[in-house]
PDBQT receptor file of N, H, CA, C and O in Angstrom, charges set to zero:
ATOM      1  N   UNK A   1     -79.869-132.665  34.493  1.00  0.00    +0.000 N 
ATOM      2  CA  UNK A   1     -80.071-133.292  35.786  1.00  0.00    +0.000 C 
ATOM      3  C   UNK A   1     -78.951-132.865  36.721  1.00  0.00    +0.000 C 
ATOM      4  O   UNK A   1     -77.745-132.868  36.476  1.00  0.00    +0.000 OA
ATOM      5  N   UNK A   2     -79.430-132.582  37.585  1.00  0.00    +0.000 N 
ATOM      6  H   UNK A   2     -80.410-132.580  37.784  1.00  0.00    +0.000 HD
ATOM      7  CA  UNK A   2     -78.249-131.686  39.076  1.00  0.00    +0.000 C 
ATOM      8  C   UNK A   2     -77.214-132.953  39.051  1.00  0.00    +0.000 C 
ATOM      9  O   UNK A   2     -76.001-132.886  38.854  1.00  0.00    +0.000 OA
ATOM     10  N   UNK A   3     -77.906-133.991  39.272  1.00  0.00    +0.000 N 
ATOM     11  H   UNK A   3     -78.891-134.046  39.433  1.00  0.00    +0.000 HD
ATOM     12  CA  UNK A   3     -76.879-135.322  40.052  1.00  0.00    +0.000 C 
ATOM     13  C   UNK A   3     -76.058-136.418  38.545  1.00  0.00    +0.000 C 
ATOM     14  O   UNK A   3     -75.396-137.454  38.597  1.00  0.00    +0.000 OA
ATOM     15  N   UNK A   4     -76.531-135.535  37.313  1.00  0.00    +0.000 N 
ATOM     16  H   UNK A   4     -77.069-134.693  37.270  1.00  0.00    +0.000 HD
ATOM     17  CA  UNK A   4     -76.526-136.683  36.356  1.00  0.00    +0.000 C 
ATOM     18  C   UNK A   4     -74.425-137.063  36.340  1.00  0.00    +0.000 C 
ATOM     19  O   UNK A   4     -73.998-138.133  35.906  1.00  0.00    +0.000 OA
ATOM     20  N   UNK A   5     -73.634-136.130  36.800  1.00  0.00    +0.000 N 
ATOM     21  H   UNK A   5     -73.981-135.261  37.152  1.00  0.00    +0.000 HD
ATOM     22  CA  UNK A   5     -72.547-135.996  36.583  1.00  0.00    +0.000 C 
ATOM     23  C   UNK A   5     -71.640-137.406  37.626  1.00  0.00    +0.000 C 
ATOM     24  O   UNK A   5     -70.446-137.699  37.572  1.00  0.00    +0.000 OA
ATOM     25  N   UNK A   6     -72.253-137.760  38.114  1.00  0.00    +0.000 N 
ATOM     26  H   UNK A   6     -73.223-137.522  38.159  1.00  0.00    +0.000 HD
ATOM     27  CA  UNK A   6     -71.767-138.332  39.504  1.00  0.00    +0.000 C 
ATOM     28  C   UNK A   6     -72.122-139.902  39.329  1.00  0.00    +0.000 C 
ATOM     29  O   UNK A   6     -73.255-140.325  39.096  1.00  0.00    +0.000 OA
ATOM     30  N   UNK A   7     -70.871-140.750  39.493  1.00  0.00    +0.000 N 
ATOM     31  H   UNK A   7     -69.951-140.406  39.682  1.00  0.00    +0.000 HD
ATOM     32  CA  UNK A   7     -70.954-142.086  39.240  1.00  0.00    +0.000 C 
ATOM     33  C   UNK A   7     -72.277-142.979  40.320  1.00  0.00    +0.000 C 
ATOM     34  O   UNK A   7     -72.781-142.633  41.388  1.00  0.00    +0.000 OA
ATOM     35  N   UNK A   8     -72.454-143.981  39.621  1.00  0.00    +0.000 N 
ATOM     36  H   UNK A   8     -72.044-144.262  38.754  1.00  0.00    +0.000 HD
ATOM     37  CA  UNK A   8     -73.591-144.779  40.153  1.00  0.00    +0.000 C 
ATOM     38  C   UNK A   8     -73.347-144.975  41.725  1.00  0.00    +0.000 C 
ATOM     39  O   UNK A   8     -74.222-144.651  42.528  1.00  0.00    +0.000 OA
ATOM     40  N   UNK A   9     -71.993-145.577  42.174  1.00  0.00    +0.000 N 
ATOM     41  H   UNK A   9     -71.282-145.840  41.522  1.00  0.00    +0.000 HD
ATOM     42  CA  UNK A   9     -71.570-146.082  43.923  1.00  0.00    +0.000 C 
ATOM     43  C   UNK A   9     -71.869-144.691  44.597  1.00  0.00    +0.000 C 
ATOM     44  O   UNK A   9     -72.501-144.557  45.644  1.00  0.00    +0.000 OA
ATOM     45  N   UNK A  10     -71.182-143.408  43.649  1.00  0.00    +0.000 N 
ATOM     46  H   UNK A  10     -70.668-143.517  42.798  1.00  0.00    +0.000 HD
ATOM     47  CA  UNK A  10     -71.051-142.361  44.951  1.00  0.00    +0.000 C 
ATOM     48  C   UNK A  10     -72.495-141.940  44.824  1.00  0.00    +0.000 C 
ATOM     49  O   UNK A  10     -72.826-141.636  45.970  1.00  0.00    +0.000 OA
ATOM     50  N   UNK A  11     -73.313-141.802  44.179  1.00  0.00    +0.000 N 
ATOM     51  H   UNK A  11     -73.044-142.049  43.248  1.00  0.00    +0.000 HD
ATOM     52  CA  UNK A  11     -74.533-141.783  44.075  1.00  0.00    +0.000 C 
ATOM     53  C   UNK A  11     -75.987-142.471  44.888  1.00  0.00    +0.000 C 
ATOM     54  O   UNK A  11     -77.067-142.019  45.268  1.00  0.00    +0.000 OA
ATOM     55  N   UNK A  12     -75.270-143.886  44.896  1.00  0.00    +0.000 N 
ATOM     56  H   UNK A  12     -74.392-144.254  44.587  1.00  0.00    +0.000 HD
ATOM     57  CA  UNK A  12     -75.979-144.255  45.615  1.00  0.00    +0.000 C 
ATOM     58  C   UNK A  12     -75.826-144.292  47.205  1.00  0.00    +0.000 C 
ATOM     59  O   UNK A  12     -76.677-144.612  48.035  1.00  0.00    +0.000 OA
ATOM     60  N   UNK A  13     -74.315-143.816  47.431  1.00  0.00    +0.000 N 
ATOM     61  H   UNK A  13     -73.623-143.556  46.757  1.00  0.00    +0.000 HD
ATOM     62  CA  UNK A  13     -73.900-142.746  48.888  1.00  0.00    +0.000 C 
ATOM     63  C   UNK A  13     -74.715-141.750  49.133  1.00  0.00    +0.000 C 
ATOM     64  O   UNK A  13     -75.570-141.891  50.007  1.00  0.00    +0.000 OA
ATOM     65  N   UNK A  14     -74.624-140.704  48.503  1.00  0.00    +0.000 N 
ATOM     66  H   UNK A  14     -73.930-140.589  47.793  1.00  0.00    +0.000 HD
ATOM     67  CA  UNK A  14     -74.900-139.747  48.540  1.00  0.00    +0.000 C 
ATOM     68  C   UNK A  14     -76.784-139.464  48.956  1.00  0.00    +0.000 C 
ATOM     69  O   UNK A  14     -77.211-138.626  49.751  1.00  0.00    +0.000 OA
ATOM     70  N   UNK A  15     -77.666-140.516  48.078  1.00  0.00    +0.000 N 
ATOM     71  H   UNK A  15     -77.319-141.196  47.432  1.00  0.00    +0.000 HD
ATOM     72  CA  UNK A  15     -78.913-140.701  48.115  1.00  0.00    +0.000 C 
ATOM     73  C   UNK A  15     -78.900-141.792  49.254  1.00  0.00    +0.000 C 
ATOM     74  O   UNK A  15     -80.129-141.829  49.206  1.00  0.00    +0.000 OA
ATOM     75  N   UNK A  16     -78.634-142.617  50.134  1.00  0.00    +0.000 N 
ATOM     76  H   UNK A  16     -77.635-142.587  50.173  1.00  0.00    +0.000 HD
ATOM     77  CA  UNK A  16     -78.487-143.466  51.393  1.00  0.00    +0.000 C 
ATOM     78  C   UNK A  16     -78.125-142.220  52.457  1.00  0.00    +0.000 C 
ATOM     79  O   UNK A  16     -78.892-141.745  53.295  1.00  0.00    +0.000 OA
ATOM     80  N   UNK A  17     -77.158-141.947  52.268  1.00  0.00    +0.000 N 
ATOM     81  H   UNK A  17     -76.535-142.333  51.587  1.00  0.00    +0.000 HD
ATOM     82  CA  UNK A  17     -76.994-140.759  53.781  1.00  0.00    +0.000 C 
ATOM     83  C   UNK A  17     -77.823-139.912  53.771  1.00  0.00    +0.000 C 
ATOM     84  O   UNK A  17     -78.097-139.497  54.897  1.00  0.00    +0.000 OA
ATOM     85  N   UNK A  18     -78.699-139.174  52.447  1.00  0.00    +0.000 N 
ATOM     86  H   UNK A  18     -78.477-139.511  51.532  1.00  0.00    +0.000 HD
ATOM     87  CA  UNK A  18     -79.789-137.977  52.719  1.00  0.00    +0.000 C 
ATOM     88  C   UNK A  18     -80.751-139.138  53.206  1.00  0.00    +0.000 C 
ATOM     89  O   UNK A  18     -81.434-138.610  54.083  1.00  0.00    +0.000 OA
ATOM     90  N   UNK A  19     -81.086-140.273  53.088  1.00  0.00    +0.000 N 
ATOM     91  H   UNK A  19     -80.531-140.701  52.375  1.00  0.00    +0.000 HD
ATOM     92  CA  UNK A  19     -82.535-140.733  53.897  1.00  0.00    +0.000 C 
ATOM     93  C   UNK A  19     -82.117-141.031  55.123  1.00  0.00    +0.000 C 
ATOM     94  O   UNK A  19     -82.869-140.623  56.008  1.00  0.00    +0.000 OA
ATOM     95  N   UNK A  20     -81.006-141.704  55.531  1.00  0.00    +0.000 N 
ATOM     96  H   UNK A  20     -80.396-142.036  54.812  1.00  0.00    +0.000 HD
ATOM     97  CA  UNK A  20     -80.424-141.564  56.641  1.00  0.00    +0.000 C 
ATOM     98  C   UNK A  20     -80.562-140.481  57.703  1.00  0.00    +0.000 C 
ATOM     99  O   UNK A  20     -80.672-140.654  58.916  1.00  0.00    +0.000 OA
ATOM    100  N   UNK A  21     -80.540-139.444  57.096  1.00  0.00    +0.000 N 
ATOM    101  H   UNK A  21     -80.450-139.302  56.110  1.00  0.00    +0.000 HD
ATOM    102  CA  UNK A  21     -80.235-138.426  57.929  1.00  0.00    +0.000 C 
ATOM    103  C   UNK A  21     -81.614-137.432  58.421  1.00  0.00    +0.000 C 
ATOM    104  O   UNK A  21     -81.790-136.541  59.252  1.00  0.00    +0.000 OA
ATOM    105  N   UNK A  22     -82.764-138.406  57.021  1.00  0.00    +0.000 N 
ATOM    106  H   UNK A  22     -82.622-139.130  56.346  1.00  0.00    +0.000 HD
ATOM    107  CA  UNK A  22     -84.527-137.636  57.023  1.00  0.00    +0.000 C 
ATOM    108  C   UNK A  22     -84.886-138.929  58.453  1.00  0.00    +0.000 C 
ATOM    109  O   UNK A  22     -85.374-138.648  59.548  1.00  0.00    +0.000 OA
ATOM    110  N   UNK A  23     -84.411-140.468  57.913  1.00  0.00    +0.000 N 
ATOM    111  H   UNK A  23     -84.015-140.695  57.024  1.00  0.00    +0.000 HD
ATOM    112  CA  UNK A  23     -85.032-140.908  59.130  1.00  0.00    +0.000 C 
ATOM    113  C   UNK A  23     -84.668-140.645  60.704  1.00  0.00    +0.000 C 
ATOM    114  O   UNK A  23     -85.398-140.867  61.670  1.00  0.00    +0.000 OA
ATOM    115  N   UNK A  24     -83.415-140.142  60.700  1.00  0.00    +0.000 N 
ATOM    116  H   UNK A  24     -82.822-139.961  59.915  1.00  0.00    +0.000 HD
ATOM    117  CA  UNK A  24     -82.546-139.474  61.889  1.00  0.00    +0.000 C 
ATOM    118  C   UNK A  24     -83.485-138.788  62.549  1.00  0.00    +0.000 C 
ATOM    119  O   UNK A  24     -84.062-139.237  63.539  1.00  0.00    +0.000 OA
ATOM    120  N   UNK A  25     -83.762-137.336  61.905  1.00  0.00    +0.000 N 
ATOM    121  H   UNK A  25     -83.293-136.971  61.101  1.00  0.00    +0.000 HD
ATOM    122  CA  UNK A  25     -84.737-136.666  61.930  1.00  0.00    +0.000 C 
ATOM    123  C   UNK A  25     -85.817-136.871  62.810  1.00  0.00    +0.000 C 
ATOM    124  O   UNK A  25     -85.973-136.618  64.004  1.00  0.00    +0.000 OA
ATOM    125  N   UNK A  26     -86.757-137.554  61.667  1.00  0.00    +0.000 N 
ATOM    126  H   UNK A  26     -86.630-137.759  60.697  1.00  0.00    +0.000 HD
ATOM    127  CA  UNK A  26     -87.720-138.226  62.504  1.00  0.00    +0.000 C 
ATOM    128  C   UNK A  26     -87.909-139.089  63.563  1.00  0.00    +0.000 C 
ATOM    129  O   UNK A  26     -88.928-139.284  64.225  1.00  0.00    +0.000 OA
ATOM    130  N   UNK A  27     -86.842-139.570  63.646  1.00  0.00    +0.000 N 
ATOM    131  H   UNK A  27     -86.014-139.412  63.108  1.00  0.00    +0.000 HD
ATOM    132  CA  UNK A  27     -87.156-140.607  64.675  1.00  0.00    +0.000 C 
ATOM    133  C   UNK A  27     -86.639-140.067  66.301  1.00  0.00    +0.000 C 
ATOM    134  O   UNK A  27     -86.944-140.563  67.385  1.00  0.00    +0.000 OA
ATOM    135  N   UNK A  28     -85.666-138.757  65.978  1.00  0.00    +0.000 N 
ATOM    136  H   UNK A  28     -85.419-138.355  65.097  1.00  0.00    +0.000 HD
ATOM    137  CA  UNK A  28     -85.239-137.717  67.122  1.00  0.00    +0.000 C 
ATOM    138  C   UNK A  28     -85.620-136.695  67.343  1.00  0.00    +0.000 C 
ATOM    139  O   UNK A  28     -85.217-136.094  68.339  1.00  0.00    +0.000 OA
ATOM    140  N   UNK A  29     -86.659-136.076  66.365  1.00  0.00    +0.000 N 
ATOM    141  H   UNK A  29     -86.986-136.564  65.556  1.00  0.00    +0.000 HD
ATOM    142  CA  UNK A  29     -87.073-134.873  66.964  1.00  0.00    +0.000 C 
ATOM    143  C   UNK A  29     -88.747-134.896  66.541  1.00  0.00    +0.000 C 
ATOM    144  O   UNK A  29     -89.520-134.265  67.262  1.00  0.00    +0.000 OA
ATOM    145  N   UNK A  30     -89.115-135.418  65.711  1.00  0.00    +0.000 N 
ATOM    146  H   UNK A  30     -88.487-135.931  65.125  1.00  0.00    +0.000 HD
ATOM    147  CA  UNK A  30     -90.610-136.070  65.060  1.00  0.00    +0.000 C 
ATOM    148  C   UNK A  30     -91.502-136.322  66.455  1.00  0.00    +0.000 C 
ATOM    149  O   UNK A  30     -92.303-135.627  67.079  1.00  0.00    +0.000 OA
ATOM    150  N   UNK A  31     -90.841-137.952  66.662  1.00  0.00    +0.000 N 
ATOM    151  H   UNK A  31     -90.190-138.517  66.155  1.00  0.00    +0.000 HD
ATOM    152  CA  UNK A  31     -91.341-138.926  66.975  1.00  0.00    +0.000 C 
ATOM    153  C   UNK A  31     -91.810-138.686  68.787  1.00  0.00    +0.000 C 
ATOM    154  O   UNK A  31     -92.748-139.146  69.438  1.00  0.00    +0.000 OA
ATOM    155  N   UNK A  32     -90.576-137.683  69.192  1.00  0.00    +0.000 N 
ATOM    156  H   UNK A  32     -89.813-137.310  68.664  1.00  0.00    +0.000 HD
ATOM    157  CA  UNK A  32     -91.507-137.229  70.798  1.00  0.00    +0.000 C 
ATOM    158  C   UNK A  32     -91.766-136.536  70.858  1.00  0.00    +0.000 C 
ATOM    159  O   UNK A  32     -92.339-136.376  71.936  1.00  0.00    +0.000 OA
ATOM    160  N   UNK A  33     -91.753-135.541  70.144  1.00  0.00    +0.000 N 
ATOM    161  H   UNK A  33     -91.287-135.671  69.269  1.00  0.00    +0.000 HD
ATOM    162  CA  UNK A  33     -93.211-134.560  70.244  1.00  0.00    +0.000 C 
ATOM    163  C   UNK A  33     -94.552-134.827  69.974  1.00  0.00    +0.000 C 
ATOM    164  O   UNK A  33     -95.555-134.369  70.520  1.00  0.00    +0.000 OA
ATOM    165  N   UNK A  34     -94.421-135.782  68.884  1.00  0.00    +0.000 N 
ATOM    166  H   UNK A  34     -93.606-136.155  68.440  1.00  0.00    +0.000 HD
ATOM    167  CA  UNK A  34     -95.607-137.094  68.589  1.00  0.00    +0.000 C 
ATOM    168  C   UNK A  34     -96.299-137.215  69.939  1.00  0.00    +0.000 C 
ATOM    169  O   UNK A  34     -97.443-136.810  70.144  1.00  0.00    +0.000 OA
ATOM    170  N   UNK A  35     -95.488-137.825  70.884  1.00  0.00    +0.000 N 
ATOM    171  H   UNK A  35     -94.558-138.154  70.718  1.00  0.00    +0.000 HD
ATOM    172  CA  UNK A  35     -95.830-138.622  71.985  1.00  0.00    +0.000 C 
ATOM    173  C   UNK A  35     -96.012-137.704  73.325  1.00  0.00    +0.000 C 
ATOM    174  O   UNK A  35     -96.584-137.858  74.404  1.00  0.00    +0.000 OA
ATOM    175  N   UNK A  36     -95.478-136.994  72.902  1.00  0.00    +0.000 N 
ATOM    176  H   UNK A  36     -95.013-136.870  72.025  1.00  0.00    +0.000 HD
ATOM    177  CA  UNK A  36     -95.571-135.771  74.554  1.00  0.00    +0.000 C 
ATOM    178  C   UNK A  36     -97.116-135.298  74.888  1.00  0.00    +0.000 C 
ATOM    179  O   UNK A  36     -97.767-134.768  75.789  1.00  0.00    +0.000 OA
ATOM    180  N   UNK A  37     -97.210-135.632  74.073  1.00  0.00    +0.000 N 
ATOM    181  H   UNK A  37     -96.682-136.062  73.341  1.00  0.00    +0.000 HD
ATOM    182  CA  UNK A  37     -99.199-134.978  74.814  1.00  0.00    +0.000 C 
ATOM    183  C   UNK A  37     -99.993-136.941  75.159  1.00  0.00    +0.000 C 
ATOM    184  O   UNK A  37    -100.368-137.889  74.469  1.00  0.00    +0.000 OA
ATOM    185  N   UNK A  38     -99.872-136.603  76.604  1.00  0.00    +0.000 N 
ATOM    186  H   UNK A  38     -99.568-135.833  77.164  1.00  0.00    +0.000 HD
ATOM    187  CA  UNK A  38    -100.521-137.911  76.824  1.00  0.00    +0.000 C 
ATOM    188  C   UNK A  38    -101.792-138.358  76.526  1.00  0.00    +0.000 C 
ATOM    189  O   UNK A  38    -102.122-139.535  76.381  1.00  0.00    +0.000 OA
ATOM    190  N   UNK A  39    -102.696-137.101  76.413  1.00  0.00    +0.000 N 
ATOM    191  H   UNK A  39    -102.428-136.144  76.531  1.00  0.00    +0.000 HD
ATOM    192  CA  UNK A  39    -104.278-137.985  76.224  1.00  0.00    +0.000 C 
ATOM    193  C   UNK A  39    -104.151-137.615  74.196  1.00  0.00    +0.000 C 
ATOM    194  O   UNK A  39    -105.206-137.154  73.760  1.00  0.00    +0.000 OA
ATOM    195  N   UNK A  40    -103.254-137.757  73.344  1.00  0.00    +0.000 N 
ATOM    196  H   UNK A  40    -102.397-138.131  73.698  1.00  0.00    +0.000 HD
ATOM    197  CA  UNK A  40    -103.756-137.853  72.246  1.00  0.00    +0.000 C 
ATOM    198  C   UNK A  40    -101.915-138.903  71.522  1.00  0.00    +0.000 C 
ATOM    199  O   UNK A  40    -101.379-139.001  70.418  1.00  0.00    +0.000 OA
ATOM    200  N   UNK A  41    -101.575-139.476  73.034  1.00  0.00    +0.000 N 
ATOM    201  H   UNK A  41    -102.010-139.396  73.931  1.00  0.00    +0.000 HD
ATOM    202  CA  UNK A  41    -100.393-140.493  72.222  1.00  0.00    +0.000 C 
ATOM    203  C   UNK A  41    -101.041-141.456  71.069  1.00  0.00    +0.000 C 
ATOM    204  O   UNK A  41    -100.789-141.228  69.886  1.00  0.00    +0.000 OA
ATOM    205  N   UNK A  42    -101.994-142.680  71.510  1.00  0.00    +0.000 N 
ATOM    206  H   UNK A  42    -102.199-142.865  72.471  1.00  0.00    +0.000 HD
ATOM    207  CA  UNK A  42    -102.414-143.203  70.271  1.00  0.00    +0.000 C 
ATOM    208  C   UNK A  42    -102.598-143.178  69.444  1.00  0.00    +0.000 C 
ATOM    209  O   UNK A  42    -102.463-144.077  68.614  1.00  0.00    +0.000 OA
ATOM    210  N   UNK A  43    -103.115-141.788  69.265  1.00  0.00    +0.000 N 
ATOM    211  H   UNK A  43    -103.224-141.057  69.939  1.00  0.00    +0.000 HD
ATOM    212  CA  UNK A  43    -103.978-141.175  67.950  1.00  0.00    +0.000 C 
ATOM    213  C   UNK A  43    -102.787-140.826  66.834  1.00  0.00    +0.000 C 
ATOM    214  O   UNK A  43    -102.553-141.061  65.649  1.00  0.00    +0.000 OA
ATOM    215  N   UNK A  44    -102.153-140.085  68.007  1.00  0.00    +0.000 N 
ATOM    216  H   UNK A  44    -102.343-139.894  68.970  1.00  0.00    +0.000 HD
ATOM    217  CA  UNK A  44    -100.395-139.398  66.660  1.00  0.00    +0.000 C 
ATOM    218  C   UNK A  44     -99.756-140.625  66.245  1.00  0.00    +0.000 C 
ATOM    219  O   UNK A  44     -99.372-140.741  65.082  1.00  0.00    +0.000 OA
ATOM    220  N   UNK A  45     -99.634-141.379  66.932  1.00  0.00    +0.000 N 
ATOM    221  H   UNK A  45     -99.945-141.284  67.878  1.00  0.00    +0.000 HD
ATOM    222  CA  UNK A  45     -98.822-142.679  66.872  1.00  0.00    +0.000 C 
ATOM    223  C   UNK A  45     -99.623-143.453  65.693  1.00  0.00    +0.000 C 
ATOM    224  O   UNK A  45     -98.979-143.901  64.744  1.00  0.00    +0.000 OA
ATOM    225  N   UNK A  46    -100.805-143.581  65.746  1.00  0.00    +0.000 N 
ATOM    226  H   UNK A  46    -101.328-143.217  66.517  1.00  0.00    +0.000 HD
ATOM    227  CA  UNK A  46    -101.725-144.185  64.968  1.00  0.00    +0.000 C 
ATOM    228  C   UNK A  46    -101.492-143.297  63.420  1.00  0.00    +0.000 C 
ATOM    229  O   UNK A  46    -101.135-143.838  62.373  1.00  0.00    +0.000 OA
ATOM    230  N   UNK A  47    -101.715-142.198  63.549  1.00  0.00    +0.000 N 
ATOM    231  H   UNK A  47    -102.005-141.759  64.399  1.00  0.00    +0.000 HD
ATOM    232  CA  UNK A  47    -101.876-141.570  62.149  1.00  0.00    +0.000 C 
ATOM    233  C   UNK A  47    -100.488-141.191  61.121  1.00  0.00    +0.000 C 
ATOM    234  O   UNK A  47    -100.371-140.854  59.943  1.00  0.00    +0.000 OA
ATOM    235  N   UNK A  48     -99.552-141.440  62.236  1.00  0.00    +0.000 N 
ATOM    236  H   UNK A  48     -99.647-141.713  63.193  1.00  0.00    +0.000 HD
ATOM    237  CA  UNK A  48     -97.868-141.510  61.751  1.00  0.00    +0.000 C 
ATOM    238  C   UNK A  48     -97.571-143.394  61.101  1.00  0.00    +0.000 C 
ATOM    239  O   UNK A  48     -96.565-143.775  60.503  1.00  0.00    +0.000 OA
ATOM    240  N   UNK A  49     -98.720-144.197  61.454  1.00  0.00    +0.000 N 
ATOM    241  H   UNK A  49     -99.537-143.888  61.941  1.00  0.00    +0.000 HD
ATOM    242  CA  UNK A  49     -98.452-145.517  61.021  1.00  0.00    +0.000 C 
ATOM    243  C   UNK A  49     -99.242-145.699  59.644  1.00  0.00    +0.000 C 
ATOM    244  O   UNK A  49     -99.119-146.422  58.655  1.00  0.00    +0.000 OA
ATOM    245  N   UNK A  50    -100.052-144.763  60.034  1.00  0.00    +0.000 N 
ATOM    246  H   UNK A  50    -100.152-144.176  60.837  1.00  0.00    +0.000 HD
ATOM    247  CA  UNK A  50    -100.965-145.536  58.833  1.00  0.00    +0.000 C 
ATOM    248  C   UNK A  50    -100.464-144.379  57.584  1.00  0.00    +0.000 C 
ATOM    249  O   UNK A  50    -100.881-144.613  56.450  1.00  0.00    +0.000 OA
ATOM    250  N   UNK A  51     -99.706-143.322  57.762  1.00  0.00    +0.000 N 
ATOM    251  H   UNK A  51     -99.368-143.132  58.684  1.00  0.00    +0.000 HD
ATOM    252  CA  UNK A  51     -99.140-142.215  56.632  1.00  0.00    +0.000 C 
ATOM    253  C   UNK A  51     -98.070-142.801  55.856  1.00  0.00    +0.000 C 
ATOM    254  O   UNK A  51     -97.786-142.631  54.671  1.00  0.00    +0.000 OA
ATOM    255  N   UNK A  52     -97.249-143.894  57.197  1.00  0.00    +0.000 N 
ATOM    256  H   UNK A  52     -97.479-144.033  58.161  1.00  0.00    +0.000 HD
ATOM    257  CA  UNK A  52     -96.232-144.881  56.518  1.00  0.00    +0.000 C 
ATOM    258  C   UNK A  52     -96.763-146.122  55.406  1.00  0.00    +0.000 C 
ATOM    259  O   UNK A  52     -96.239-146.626  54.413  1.00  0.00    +0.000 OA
ATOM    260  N   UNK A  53     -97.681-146.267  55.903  1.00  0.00    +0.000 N 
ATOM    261  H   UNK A  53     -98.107-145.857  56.710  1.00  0.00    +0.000 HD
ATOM    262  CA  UNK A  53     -98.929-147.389  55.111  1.00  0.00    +0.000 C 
ATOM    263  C   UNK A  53     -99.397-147.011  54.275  1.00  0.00    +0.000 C 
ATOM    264  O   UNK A  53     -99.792-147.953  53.588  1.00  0.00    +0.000 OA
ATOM    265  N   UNK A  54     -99.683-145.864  53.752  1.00  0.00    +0.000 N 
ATOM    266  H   UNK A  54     -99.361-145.099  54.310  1.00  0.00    +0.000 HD
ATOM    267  CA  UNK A  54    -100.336-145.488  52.376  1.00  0.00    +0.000 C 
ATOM    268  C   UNK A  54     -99.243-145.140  51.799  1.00  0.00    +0.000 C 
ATOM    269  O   UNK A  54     -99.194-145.509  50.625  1.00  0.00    +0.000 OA
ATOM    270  N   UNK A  55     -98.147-144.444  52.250  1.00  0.00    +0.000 N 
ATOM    271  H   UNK A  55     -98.187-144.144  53.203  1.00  0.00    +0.000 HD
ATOM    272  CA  UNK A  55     -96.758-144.618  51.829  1.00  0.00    +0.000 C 
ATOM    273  C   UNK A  55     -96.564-145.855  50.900  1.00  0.00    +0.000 C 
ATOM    274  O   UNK A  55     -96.731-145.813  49.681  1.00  0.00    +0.000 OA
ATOM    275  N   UNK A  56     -96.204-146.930  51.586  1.00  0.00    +0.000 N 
ATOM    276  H   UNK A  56     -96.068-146.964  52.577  1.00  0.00    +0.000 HD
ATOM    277  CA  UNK A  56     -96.083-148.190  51.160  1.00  0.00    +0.000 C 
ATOM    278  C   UNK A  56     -97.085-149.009  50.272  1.00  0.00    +0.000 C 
ATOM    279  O   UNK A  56     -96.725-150.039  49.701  1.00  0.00    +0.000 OA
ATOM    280  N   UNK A  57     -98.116-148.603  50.198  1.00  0.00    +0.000 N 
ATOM    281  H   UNK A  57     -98.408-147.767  50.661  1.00  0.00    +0.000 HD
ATOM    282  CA  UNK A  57     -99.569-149.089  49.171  1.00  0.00    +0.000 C 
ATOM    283  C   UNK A  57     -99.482-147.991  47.849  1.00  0.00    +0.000 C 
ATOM    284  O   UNK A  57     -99.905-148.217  46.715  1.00  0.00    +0.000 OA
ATOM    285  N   UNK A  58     -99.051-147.186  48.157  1.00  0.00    +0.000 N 
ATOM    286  H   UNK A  58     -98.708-147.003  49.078  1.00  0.00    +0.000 HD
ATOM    287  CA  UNK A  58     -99.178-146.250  46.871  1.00  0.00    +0.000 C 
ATOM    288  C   UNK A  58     -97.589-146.283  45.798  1.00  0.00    +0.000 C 
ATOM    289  O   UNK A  58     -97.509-146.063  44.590  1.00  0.00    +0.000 OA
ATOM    290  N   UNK A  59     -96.230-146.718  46.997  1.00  0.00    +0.000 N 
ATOM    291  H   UNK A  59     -96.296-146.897  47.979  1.00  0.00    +0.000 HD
ATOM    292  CA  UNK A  59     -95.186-147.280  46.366  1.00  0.00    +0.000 C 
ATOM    293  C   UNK A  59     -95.738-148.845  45.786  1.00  0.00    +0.000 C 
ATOM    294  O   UNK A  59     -95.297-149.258  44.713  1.00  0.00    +0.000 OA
ATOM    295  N   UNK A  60     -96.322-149.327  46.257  1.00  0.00    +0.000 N 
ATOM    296  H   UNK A  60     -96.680-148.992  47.128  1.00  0.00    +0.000 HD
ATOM    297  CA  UNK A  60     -96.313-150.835  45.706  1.00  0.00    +0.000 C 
ATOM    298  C   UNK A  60     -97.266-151.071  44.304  1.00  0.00    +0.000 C 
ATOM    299  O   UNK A  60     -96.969-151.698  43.287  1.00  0.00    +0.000 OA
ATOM    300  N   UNK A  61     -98.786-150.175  44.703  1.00  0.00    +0.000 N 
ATOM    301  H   UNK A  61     -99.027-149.666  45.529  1.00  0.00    +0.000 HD
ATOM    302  CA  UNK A  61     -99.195-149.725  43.619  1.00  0.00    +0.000 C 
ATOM    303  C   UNK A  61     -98.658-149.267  42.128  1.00  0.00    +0.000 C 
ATOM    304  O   UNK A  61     -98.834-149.759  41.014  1.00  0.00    +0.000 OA
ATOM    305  N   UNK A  62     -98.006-148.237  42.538  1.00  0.00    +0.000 N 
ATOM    306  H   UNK A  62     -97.863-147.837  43.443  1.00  0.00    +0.000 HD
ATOM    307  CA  UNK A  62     -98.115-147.004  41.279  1.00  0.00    +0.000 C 
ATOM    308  C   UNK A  62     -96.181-147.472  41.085  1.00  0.00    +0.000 C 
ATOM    309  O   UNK A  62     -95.567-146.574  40.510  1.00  0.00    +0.000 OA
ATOM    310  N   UNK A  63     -95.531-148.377  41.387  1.00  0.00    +0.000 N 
ATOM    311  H   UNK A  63     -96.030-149.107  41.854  1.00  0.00    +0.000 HD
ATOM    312  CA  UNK A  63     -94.083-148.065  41.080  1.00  0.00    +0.000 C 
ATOM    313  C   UNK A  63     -93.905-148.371  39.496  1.00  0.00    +0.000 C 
ATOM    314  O   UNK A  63     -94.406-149.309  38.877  1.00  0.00    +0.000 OA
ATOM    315  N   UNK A  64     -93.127-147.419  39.035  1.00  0.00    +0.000 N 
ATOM    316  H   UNK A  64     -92.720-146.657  39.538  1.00  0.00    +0.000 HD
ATOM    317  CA  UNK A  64     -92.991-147.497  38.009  1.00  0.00    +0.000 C 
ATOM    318  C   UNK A  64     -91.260-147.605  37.299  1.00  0.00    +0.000 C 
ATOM    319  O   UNK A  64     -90.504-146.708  36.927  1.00  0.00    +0.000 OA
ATOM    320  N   UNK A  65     -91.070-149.309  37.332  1.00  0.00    +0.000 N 
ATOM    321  H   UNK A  65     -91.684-150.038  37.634  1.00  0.00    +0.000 HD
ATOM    322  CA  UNK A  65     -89.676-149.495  36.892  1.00  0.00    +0.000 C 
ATOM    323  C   UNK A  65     -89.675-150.887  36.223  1.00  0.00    +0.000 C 
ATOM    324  O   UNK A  65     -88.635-151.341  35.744  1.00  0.00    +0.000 OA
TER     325      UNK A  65
């Protein structure tokens, strides 16, 4: 395992700042280009909610711990 060497705290640093930095991402360079085309804002906006939603139904589903 790449990460197996590395204590649990800095670990769980290390895995917090990479999502940190994916939701950064998205939410600054994603999210208005999403929105820049005016006659299809709802629709992107809509299909970026509901990708988070099957996201979240398929974590709640299938988690395995």
């Amino acid at each position: 395992m790449a990460l197996g060497g590395i204590p649990p705290l800095a670990l769980g640093f290390v895995l917090g700042f990479g999502s940190g930095t994916f939701l950064y991402i998205t939410c600054v360079g994603i999210v208005p280009e999403l929105t820049a085309d005016k006659n299809h804002r709802l629709l992107s906006l809509a299909c970026l909610a509901l990708g988070y939603a099957m996201f979240l139904l398929s974590d709640s589903l299938f988690h395995a711990h």
